[in-house]
Phi, psi and omega in degrees: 000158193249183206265160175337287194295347141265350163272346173286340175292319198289316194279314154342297156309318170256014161297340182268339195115353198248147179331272159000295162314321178275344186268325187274325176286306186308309177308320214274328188250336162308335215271345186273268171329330163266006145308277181299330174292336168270331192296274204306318235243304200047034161217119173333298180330296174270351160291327205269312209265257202337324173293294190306336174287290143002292178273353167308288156354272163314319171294331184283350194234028174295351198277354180279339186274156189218130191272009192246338188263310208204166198290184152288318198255010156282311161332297164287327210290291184353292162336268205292324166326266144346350186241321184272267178042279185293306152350295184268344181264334185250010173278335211260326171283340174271341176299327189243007141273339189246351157258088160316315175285002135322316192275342158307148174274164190264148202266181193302318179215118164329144169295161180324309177309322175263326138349281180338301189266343141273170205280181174277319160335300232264299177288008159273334195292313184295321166308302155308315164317308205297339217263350214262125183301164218297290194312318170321307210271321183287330186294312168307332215276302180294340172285336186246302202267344183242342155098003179265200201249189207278354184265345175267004169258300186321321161320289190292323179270353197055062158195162178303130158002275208299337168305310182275354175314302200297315211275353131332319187281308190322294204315326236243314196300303172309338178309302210264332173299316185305322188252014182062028195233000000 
């Protein structure tokens, strides 16, 4: 890995335009950046595609990095961060619109087959879900199972951030009383 202070000359170079600089900063530096971007993303796929952005991203804006606000690669990690992000908020929106039945609650008692194949964990967390009123039971569903953030349900539910904090904590405290833990 190269040290803080060459990687700000590599970007200062492709800040210039050169190749050479942008290819030798892409070595020194992906294996770092498609960390955080799989971490995030958790598909090969769209991580690999989400990095190619990332560094588009970067060659356009190196003339933008400034080495007195944040190292380089808090810069770039920033960058690729932000993008998968972006990712994962507009997969998780197109997901629940184009699957409606996402937005169901799992119903009280599975048919026989799927009974089967879960574990007892998984119909005691459901049951407990279950125990929890409907608007409650959709709010755990989209935070925990769909990933959204407390600012796209305060949106969905109509009430303040801080409204869906408590009742997202409440839920989660009944959760956990249901289950003894």
């Amino acid at each position: 890995m190269l040290t803080p202070a060459e990687l700000v000359g590599l970007i200062e170079a492709v800040a210039g335009r050169d190749q050479a600089a942008f290819e030798r900063l892409y070595a020194a530096t992906r294996a770092k950046l498609y960390g955080v971007v799989l971490r995030i993303l958790r598909r090969q796929d769209l991580a690999e595609e989400v990095i190619q952005e990332t560094y588009v991203k970067i060659w356009n804006s190196a003339g933008q990095f400034n080495s007195q606000l944040s190292s380089p690669i808090t810069w770039m990690a920033s960058i690729a961060r932000n993008r998968a992000i972006d990712v994962v908020r507009k997969k998780t929106e197109a997901s629940l619109e184009e699957e409606p039945q996402a937005m169901e609650v799992a119903a009280d008692s599975p048919d026989p087959l799927a009974r089967r194949q879960m574990s007892e964990e998984l119909k005691r967390l459901l049951e407990c879900i279950g125990r929890l009123e409907p608007d409650r039971q959709r709010l755990v569903l989209l935070a925990y199972y769909n990933g959204w953030s407390r600012e796209q349900l305060a949106e969905k539910f109509a009430a303040p951030v801080n409204t869906v904090k408590t009742w997202l904590r409440r839920s989660m405290l009944d959760i956990r009383a249901c289950l003894g833990l």
